[in-house]
C-alpha positions in Angstrom: 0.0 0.0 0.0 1.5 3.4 -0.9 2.1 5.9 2.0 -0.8 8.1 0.5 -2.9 5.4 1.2 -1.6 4.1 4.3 -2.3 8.0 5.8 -5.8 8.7 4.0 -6.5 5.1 6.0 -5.3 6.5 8.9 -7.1 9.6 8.7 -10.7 7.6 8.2 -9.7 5.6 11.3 -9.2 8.9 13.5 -11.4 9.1 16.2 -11.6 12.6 15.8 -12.7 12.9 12.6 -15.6 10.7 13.3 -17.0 13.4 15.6 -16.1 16.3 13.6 -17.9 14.9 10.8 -20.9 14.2 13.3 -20.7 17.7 14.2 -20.6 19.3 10.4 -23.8 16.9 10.0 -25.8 17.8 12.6 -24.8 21.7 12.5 -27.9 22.6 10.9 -30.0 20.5 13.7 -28.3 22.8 16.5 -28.8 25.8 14.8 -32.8 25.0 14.5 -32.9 23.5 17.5 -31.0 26.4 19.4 -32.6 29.4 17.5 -36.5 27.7 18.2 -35.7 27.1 22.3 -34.3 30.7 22.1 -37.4 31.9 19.9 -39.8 29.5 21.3 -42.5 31.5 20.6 -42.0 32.3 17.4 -41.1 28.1 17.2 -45.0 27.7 18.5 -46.1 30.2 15.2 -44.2 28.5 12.8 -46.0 25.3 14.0 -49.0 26.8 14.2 -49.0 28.6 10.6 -47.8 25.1 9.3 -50.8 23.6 11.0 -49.6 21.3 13.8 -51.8 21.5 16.5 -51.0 21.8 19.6 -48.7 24.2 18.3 -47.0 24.4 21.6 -46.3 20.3 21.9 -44.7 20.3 18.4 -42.5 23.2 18.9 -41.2 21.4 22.4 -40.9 18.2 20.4 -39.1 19.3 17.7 -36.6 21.4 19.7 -36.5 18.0 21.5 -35.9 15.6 18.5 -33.5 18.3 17.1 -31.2 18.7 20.3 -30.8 15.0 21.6 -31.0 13.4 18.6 -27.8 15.9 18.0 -26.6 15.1 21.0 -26.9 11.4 20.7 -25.6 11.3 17.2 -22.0 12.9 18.3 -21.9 11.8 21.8 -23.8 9.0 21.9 -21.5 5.8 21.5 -23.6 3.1 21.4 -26.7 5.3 21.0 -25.3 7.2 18.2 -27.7 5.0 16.0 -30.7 6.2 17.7 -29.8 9.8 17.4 -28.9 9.7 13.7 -32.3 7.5 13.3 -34.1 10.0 15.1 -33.0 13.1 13.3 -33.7 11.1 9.8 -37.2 10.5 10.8 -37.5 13.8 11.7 -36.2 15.1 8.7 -38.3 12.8 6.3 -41.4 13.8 7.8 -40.2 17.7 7.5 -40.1 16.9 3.9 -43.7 15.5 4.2 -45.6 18.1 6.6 -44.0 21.6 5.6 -41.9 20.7 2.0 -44.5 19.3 0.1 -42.8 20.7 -3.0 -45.4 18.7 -5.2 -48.4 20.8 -4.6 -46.5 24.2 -5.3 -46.3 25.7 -8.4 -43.8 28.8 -9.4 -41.4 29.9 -7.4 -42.7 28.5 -4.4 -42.2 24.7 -5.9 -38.9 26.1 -6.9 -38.1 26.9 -3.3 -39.5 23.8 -1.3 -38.0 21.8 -4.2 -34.9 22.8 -3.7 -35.4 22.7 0.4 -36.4 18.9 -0.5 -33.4 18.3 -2.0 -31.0 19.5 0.9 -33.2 17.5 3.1 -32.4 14.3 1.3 -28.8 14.8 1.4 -29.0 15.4 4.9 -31.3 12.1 5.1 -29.2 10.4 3.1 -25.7 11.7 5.6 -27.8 10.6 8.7 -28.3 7.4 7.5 -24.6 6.8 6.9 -24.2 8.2 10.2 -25.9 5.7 11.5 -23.8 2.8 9.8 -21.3 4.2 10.7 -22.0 4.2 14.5 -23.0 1.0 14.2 -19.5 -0.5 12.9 -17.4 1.8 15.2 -19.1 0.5 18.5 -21.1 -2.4 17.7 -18.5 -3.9 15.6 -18.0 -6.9 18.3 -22.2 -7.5 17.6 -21.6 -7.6 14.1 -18.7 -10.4 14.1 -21.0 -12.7 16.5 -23.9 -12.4 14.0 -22.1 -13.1 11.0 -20.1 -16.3 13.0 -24.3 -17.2 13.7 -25.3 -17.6 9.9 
């Protein structure tokens, strides 16, 4: 193996690169998440004028789901799964409730089109996310289950 290879290798394997990459993924769920507990009434309008009812309960809930599954996703070792699962569920039914890009027309399908589009990259990030927390601490689970087939 040539030493480029040997040190890109290397690099993948760094712990901290693991969680700085959790960290670039999930910056967009801490600044939501952040900005809406700051603003939380203005978090309980935008649920309102998207209409989720109790306005109140969604707000809380997202600010919830957008926090700890954050949280969890970095920091979480063995729960970093649940974290990552928990913000791509989130952000699929985002895409459903408030991006429904198919009933626009104009500018505004132009908009939540292209807000559809980030979100699926993002889904499709926390999703690796997830695998990948899954092979760096469940790695020992993995061997046994393979040995079992």
């Amino acid at each position: 193996m040539t030493s480029l290879l040997q040190l890109i290798f290397k690099l993948l394997h760094a712990s901290w690169l693991y969680y700085f990459a959790q960290i670039l993924l999930t910056s967009s769920m801490w600044r939501s998440g952040f900005d809406k507990l700051i603003h939380f009434d203005t978090a309980v309008a935008e649920m309102a004028g998207d209409g989720l009812n109790p306005a109140i309960f969604f707000a809380g809930l997202v600010v919830f789901v957008q926090l700890l599954g954050s949280l969890l996703a970095i920091f979480g070792r063995r729960w970093a799964w649940l974290g990552a699962g928990a913000l791509t569920v989130f952000t699929i039914m985002t895409i459903l409730v408030i991006h429904h890009f198919w009933t626009y027309t104009g500018a505004q399908y132009d908009a939540h089109f292209s807000t559809f589009l980030d979100h699926l990259t993002l889904t499709g990030g926390l999703i690796l996310s997830g695998i990948a927390s899954v092979y760096k601490y469940h790695s020992e689970t993995l061997i046994a289950v393979q040995h079992k087939k």
